[in-house]
PDB file of N, CA, C and O in Angstrom:
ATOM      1  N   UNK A   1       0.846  -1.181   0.000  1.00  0.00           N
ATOM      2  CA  UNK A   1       0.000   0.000   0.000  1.00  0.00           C
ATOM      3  C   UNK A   1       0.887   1.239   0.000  1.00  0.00           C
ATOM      4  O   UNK A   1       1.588   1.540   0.966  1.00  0.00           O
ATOM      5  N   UNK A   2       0.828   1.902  -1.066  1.00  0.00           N
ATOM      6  CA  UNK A   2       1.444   3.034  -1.288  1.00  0.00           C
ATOM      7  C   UNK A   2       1.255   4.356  -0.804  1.00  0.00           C
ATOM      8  O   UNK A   2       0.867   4.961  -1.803  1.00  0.00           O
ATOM      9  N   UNK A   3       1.319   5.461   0.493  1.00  0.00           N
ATOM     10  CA  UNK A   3       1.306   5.981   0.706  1.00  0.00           C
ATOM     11  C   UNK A   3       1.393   7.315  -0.103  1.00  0.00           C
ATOM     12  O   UNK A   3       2.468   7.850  -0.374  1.00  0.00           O
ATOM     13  N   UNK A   4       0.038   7.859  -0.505  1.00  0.00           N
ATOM     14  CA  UNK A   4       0.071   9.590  -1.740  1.00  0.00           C
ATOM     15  C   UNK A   4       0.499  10.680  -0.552  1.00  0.00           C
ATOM     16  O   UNK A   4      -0.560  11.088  -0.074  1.00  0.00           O
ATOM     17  N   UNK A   5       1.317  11.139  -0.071  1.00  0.00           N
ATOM     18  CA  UNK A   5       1.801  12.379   0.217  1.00  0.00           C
ATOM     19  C   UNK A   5       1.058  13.437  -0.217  1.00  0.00           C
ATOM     20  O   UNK A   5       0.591  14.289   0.539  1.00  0.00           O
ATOM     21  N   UNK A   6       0.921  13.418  -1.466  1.00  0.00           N
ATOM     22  CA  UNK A   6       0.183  14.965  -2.055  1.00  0.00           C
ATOM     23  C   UNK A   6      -0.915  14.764  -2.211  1.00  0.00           C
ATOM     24  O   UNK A   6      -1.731  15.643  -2.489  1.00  0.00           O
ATOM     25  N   UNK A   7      -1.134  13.755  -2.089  1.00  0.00           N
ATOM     26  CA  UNK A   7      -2.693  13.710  -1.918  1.00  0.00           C
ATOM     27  C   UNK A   7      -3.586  14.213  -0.417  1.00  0.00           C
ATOM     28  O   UNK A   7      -4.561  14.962  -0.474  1.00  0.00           O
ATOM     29  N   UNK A   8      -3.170  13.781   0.566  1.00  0.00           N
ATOM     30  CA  UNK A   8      -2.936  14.225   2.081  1.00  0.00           C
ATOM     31  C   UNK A   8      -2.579  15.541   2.215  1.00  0.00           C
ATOM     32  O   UNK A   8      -3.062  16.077   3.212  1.00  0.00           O
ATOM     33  N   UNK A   9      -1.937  16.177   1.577  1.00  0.00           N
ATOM     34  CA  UNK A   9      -1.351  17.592   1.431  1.00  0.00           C
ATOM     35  C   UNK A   9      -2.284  18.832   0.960  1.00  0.00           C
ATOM     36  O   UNK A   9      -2.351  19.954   1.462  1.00  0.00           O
ATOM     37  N   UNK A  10      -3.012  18.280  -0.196  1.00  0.00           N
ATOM     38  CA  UNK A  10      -3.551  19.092  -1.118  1.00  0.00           C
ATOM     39  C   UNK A  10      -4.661  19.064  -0.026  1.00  0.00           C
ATOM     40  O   UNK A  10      -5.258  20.131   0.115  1.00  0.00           O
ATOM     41  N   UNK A  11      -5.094  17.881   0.884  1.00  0.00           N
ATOM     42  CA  UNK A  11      -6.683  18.335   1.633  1.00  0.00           C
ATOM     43  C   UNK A  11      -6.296  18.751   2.955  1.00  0.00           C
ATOM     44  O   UNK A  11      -7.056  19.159   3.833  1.00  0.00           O
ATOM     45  N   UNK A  12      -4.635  18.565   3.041  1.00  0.00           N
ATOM     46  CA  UNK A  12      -5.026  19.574   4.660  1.00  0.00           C
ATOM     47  C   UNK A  12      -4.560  21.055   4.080  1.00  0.00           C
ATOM     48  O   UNK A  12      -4.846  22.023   4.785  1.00  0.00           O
ATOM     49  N   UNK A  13      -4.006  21.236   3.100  1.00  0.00           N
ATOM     50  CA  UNK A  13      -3.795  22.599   2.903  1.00  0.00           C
ATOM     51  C   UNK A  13      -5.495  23.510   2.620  1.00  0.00           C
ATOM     52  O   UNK A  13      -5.716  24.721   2.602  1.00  0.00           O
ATOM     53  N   UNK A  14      -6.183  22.666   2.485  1.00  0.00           N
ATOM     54  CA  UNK A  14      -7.379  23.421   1.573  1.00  0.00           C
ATOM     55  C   UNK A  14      -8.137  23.269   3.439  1.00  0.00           C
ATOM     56  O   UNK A  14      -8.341  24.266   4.131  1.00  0.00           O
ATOM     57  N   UNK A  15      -8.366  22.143   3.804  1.00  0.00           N
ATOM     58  CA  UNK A  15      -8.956  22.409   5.142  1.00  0.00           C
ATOM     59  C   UNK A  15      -8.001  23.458   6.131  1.00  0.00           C
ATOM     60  O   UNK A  15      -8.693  24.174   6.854  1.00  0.00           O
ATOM     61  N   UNK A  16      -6.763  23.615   6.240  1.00  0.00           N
ATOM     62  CA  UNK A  16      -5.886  24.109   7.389  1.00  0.00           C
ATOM     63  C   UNK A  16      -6.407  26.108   6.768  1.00  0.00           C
ATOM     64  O   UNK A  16      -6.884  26.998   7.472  1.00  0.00           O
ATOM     65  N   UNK A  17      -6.161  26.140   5.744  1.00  0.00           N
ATOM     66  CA  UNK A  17      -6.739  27.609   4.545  1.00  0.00           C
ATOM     67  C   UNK A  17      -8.020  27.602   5.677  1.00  0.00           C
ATOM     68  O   UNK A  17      -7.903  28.067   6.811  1.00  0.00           O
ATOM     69  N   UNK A  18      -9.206  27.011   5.164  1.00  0.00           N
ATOM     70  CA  UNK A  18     -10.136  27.389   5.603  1.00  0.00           C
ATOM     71  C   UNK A  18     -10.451  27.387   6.853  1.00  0.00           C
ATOM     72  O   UNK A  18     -11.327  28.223   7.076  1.00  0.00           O
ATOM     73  N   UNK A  19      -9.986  26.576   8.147  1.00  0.00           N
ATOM     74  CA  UNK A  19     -10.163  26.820   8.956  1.00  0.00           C
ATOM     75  C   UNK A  19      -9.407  28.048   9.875  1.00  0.00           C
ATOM     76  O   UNK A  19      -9.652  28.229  11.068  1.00  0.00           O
ATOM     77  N   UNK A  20      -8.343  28.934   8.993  1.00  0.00           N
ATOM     78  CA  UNK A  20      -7.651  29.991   9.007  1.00  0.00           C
ATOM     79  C   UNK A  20      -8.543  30.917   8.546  1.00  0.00           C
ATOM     80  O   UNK A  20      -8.391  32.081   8.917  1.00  0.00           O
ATOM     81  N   UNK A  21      -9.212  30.709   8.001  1.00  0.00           N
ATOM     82  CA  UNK A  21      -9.949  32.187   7.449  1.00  0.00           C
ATOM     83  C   UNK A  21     -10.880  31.975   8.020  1.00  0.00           C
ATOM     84  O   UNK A  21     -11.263  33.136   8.162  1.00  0.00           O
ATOM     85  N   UNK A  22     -11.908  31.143   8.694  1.00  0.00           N
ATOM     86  CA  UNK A  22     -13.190  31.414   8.776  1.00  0.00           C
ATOM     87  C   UNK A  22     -13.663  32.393   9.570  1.00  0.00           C
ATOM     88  O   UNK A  22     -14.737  32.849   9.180  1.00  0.00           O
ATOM     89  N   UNK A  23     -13.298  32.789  10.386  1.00  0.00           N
ATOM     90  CA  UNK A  23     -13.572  33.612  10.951  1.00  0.00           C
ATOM     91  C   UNK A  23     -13.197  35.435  10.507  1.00  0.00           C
ATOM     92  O   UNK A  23     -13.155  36.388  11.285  1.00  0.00           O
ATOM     93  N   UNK A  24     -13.010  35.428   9.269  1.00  0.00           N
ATOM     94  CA  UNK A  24     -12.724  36.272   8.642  1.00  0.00           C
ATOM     95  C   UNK A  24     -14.236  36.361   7.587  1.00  0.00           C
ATOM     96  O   UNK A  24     -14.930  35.364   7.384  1.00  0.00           O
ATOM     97  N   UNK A  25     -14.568  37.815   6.968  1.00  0.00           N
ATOM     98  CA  UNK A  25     -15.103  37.940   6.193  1.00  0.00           C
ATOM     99  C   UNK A  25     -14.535  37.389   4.714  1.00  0.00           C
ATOM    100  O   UNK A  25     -13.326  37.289   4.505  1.00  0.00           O
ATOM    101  N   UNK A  26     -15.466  37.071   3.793  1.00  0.00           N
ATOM    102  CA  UNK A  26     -16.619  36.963   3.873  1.00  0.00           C
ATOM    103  C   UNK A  26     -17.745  35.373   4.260  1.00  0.00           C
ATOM    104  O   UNK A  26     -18.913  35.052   4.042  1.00  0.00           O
ATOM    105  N   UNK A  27     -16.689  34.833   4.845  1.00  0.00           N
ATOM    106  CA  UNK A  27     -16.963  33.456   5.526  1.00  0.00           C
ATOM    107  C   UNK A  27     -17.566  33.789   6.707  1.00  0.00           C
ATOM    108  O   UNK A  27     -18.789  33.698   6.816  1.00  0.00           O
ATOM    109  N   UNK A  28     -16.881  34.157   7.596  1.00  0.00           N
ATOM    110  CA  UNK A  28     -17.273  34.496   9.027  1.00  0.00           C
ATOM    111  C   UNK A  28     -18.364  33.942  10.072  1.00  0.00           C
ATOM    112  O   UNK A  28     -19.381  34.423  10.573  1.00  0.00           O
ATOM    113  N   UNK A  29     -17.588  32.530  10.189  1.00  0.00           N
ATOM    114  CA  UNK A  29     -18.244  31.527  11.132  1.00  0.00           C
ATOM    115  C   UNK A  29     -17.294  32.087  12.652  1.00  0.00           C
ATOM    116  O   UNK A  29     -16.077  31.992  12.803  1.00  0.00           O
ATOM    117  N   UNK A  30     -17.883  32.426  13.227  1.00  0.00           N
ATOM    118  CA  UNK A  30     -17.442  32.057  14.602  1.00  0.00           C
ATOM    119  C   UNK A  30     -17.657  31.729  15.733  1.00  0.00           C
ATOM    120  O   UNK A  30     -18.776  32.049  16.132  1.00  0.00           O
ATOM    121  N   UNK A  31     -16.764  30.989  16.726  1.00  0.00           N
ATOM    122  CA  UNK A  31     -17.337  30.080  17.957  1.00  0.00           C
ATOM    123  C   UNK A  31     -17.490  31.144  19.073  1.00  0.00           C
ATOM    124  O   UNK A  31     -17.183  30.782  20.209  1.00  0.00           O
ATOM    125  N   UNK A  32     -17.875  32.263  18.910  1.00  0.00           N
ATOM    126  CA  UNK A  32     -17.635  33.053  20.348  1.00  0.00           C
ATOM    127  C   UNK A  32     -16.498  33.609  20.806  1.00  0.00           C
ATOM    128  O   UNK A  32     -15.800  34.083  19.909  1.00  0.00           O
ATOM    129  N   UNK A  33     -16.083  33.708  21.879  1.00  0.00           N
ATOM    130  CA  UNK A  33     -15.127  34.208  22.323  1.00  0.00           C
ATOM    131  C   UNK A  33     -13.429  32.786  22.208  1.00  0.00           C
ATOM    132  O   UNK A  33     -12.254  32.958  22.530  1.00  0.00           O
ATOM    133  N   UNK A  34     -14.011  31.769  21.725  1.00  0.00           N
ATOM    134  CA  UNK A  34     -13.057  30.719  20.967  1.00  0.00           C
ATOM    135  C   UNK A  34     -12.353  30.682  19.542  1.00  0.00           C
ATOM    136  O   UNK A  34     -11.430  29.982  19.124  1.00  0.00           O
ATOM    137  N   UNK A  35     -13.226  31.829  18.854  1.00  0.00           N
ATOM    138  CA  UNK A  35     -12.997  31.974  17.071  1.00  0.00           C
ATOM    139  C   UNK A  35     -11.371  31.963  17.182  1.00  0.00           C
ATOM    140  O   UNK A  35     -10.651  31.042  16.796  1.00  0.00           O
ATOM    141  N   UNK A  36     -10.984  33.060  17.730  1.00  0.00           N
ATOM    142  CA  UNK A  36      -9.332  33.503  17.671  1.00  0.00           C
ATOM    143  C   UNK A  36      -8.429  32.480  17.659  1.00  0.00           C
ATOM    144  O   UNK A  36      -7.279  32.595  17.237  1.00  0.00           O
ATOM    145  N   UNK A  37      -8.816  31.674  18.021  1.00  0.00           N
ATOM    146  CA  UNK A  37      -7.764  29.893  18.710  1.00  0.00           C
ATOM    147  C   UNK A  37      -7.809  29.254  17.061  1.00  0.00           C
ATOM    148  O   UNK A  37      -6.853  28.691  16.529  1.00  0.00           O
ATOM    149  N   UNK A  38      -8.908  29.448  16.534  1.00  0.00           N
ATOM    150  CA  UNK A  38      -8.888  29.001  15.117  1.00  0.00           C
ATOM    151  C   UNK A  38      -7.954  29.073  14.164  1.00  0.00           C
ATOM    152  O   UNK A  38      -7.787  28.038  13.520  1.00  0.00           O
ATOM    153  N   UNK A  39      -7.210  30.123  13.854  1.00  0.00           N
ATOM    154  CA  UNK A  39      -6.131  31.021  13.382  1.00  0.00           C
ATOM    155  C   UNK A  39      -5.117  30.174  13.345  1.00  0.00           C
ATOM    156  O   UNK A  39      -4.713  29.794  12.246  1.00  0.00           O
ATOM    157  N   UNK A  40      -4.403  29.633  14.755  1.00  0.00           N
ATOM    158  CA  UNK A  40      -3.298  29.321  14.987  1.00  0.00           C
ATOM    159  C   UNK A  40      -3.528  27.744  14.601  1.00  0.00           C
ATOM    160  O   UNK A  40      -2.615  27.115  14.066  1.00  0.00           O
ATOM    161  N   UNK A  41      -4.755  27.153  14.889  1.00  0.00           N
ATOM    162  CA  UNK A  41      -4.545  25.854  14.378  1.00  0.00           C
ATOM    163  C   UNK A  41      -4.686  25.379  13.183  1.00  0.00           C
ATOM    164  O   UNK A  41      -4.082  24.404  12.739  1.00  0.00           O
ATOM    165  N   UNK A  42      -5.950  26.426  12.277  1.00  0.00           N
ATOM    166  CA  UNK A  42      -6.065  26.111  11.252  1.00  0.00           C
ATOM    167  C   UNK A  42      -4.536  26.240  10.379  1.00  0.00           C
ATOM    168  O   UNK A  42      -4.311  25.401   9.507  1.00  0.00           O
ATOM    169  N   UNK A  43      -3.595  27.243  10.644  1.00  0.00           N
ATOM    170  CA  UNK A  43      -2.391  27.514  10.370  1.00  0.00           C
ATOM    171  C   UNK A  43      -1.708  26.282  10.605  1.00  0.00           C
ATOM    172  O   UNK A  43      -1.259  25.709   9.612  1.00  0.00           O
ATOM    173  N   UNK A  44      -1.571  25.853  11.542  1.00  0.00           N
ATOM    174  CA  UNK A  44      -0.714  24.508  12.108  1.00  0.00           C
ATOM    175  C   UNK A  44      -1.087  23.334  11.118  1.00  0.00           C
ATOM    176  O   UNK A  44      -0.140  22.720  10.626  1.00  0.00           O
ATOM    177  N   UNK A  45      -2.663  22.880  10.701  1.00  0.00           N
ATOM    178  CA  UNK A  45      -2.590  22.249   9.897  1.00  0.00           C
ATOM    179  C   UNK A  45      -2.362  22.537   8.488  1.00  0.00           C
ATOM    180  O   UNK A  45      -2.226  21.658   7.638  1.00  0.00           O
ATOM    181  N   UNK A  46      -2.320  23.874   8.244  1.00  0.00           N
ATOM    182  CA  UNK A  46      -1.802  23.880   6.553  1.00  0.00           C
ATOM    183  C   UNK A  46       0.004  23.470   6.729  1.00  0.00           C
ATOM    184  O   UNK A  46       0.742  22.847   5.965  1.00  0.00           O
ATOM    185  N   UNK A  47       0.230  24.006   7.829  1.00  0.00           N
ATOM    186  CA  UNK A  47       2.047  23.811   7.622  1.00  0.00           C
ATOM    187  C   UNK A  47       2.177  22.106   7.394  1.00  0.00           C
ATOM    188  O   UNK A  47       2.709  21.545   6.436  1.00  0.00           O
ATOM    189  N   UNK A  48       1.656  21.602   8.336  1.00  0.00           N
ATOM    190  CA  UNK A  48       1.525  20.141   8.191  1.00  0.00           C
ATOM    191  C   UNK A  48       1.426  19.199   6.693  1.00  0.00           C
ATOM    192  O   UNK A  48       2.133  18.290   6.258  1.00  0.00           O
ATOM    193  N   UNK A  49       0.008  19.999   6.072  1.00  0.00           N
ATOM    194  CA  UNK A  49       0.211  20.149   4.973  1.00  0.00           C
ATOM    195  C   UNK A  49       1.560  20.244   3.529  1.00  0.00           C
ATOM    196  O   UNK A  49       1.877  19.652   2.497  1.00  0.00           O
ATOM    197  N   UNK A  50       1.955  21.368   4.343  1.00  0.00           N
ATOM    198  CA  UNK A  50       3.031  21.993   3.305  1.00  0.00           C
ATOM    199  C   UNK A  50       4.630  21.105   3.644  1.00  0.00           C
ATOM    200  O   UNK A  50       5.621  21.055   2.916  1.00  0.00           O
ATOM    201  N   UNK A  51       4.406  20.455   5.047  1.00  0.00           N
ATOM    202  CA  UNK A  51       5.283  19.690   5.188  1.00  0.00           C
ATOM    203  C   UNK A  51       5.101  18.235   4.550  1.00  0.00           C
ATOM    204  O   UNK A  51       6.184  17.846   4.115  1.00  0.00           O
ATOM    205  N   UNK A  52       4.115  17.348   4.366  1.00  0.00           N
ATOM    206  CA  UNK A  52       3.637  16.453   3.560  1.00  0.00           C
ATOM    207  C   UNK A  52       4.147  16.778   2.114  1.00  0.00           C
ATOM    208  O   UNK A  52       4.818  16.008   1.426  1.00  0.00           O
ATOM    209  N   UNK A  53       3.694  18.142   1.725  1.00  0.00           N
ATOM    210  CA  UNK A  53       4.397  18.327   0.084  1.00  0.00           C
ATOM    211  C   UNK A  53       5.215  17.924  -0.159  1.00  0.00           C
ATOM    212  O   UNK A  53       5.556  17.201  -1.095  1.00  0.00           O
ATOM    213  N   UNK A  54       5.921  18.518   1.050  1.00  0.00           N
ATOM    214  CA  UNK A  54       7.681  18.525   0.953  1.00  0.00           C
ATOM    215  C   UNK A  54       8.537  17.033   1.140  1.00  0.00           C
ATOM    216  O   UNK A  54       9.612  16.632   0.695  1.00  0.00           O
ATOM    217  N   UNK A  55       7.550  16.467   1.979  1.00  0.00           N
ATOM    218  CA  UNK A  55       7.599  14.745   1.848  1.00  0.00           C
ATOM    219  C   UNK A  55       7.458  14.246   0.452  1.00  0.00           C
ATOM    220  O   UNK A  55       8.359  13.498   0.073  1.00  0.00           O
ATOM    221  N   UNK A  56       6.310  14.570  -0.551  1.00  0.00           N
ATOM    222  CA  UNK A  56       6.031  14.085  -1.743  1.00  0.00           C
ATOM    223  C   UNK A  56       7.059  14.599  -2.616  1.00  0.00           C
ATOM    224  O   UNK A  56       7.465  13.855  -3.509  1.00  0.00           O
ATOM    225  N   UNK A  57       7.537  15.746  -2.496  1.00  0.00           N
ATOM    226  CA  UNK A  57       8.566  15.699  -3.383  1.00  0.00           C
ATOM    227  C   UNK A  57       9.780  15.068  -3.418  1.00  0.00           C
ATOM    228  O   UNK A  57      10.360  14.723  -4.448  1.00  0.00           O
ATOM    229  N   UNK A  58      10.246  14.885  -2.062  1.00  0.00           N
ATOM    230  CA  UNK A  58      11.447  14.437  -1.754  1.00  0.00           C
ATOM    231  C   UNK A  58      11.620  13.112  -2.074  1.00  0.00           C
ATOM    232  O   UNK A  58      12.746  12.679  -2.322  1.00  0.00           O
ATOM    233  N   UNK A  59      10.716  12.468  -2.097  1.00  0.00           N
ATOM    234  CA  UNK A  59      10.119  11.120  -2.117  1.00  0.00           C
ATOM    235  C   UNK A  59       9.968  10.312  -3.644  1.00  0.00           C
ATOM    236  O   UNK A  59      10.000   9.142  -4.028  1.00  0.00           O
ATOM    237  N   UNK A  60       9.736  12.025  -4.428  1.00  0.00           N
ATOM    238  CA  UNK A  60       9.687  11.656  -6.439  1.00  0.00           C
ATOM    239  C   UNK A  60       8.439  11.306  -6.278  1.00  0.00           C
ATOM    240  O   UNK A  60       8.197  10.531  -7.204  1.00  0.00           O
ATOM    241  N   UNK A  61       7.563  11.430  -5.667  1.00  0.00           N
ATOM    242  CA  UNK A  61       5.827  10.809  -6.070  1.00  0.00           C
ATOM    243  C   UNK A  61       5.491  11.137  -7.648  1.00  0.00           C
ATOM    244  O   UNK A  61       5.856  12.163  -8.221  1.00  0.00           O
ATOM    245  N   UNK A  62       4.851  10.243  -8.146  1.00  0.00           N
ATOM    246  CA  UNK A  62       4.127  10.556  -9.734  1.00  0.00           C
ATOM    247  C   UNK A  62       3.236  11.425  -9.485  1.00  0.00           C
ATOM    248  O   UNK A  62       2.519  11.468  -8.485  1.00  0.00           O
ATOM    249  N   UNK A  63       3.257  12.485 -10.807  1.00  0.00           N
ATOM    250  CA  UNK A  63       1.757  13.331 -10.381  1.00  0.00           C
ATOM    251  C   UNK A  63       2.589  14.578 -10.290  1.00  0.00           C
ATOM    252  O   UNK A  63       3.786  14.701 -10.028  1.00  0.00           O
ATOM    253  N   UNK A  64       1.243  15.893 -10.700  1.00  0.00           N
ATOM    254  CA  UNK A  64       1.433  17.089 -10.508  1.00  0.00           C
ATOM    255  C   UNK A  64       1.167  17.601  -9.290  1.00  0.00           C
ATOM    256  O   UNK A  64       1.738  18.672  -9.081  1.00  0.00           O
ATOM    257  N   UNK A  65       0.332  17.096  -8.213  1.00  0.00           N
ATOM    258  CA  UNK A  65      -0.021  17.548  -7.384  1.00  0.00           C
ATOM    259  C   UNK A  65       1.289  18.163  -6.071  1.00  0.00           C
ATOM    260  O   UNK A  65       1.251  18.959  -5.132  1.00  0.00           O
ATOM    261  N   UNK A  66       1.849  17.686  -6.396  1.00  0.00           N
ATOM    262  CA  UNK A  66       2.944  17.730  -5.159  1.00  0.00           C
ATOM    263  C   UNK A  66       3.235  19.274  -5.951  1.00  0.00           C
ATOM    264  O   UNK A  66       2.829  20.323  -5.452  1.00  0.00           O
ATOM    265  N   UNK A  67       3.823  19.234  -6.954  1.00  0.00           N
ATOM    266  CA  UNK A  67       3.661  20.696  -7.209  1.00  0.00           C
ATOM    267  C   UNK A  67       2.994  21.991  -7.080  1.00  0.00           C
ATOM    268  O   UNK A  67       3.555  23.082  -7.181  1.00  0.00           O
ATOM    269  N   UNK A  68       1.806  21.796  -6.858  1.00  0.00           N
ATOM    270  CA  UNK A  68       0.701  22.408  -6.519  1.00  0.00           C
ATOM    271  C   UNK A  68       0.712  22.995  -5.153  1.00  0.00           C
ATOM    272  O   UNK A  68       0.675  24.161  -4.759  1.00  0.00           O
ATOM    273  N   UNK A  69       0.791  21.561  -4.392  1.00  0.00           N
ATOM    274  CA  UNK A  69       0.963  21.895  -2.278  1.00  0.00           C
ATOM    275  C   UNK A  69       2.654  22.797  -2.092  1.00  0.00           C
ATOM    276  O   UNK A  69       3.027  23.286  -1.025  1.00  0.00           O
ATOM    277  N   UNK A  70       3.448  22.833  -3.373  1.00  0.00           N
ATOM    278  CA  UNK A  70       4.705  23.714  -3.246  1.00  0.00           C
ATOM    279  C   UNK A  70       4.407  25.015  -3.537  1.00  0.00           C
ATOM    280  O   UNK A  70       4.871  25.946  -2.879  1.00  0.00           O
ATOM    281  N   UNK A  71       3.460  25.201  -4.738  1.00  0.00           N
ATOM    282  CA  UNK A  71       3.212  26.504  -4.997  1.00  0.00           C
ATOM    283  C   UNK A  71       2.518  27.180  -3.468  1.00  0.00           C
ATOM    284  O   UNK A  71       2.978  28.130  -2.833  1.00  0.00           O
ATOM    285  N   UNK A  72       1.405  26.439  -3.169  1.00  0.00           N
ATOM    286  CA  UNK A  72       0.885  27.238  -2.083  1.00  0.00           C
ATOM    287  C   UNK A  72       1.373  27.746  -0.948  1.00  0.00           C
ATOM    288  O   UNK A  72       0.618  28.302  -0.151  1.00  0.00           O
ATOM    289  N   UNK A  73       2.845  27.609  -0.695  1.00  0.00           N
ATOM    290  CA  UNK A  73       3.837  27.862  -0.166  1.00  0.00           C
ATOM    291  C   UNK A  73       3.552  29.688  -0.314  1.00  0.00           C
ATOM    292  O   UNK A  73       3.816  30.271   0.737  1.00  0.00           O
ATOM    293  N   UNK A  74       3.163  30.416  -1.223  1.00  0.00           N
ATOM    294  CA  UNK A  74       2.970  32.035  -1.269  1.00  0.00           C
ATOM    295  C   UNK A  74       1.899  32.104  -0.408  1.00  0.00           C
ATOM    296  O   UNK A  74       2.047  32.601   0.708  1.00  0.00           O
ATOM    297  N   UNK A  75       0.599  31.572  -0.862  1.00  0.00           N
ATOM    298  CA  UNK A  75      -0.358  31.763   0.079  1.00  0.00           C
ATOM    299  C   UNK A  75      -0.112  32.062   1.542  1.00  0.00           C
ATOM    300  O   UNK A  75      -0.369  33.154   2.048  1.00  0.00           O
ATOM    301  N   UNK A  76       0.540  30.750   2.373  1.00  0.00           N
ATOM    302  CA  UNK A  76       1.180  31.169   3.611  1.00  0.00           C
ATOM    303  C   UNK A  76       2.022  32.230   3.871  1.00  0.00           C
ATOM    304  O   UNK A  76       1.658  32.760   4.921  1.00  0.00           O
ATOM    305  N   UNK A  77       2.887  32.727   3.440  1.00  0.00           N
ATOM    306  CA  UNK A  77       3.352  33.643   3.167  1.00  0.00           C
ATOM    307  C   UNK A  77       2.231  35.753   3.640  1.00  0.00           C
ATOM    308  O   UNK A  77       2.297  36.781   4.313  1.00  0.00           O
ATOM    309  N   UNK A  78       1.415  35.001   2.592  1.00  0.00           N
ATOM    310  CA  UNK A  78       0.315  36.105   2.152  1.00  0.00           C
ATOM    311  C   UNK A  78      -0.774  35.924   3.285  1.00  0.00           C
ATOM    312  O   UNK A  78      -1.601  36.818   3.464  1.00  0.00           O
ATOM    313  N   UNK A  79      -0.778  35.019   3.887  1.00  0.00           N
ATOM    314  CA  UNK A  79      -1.341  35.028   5.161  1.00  0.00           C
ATOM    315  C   UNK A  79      -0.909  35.330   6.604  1.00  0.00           C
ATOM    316  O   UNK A  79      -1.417  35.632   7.684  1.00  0.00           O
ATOM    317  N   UNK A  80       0.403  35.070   6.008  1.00  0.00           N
ATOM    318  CA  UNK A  80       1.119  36.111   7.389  1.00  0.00           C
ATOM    319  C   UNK A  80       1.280  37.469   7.402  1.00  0.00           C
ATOM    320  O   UNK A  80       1.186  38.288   8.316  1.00  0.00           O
ATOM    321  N   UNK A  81       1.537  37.574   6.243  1.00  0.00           N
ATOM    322  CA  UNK A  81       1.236  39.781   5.771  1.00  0.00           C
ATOM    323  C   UNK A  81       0.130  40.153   6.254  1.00  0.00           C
ATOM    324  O   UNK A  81      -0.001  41.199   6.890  1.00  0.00           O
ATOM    325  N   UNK A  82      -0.979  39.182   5.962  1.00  0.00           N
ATOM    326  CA  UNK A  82      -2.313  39.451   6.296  1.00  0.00           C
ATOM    327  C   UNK A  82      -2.604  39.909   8.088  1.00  0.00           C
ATOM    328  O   UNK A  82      -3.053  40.882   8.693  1.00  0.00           O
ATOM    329  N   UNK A  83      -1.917  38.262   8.500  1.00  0.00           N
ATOM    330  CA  UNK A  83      -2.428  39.029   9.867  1.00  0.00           C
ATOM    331  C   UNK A  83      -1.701  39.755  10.672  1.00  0.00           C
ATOM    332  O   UNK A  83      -2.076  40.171  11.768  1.00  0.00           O
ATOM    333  N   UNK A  84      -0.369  39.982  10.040  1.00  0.00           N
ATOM    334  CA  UNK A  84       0.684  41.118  10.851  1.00  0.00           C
ATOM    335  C   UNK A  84       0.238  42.718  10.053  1.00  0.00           C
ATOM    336  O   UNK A  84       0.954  43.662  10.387  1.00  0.00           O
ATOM    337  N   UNK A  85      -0.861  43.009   9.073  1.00  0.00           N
ATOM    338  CA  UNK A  85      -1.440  43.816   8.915  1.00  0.00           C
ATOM    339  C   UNK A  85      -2.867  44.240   9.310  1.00  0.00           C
ATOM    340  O   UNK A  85      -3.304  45.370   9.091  1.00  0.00           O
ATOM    341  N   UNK A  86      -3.658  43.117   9.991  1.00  0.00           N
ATOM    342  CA  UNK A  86      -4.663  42.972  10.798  1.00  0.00           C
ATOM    343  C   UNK A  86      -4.676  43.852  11.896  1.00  0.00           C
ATOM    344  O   UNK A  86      -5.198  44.941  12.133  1.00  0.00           O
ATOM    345  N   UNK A  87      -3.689  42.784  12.707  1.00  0.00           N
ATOM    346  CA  UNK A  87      -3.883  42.611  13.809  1.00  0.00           C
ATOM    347  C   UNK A  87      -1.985  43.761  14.283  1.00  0.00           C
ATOM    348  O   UNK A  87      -1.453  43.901  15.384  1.00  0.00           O
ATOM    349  N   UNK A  88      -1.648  44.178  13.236  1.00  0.00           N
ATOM    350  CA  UNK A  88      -0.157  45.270  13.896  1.00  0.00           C
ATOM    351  C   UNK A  88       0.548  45.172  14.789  1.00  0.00           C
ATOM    352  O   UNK A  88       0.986  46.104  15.462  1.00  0.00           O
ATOM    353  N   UNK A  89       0.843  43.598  14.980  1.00  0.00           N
ATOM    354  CA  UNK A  89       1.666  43.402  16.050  1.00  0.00           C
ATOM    355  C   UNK A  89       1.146  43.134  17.870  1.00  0.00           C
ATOM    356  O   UNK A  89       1.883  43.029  18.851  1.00  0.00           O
ATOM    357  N   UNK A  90      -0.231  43.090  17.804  1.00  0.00           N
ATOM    358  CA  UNK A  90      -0.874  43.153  19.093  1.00  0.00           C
ATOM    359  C   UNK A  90      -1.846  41.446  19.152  1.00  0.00           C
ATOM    360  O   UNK A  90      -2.999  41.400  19.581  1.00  0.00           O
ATOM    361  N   UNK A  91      -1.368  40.652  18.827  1.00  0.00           N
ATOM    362  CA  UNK A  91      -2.178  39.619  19.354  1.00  0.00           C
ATOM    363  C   UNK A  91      -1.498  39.232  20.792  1.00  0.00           C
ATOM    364  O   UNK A  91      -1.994  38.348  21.491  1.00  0.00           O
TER     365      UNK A  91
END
């Protein structure tokens, strides 16, 4: 049984994304005074994510996808601009 790396990758990056934003417009689910805790984990699982990529590549997996969970490597990036322009240094 062959273990897909980027396959695992591509769905925690897309779940770890969204559970990073939700609490952001124009999604804006939140648990109450718990939403904020969301941020840091949904974050934790995209890295997880982006670390799996980095497994699939290293690894030579067949397939474009592993390429894909590398590109999104900006996104994170663009999500940290985001909330060090949010939030200015005060969480």
């Amino acid at each position: 049984m062959e273990m897909k790396y980027s396959k695992y990758s591509i769905i925690l990056i897309v779940v770890g994304i969204f559970i990073a934003y939700m609490i952001f417009p124009p999604i804006n689910i939140t648990f109450g005074k718990w939403s904020m805790i969301a941020i840091p984990i949904g974050f934790a699982i995209y890295l997880t994510g982006i670390a799996l990529g980095i497994i699939a590549f290293i690894k030579k997996e067949k397939g474009f996808i592993k390429y894909i969970s590398l590109i999104s490597i900006l996104l994170g990036v663009l999500f940290v601009v985001f909330l060090s322009y949010i939030f200015g240094g005060e969480i």
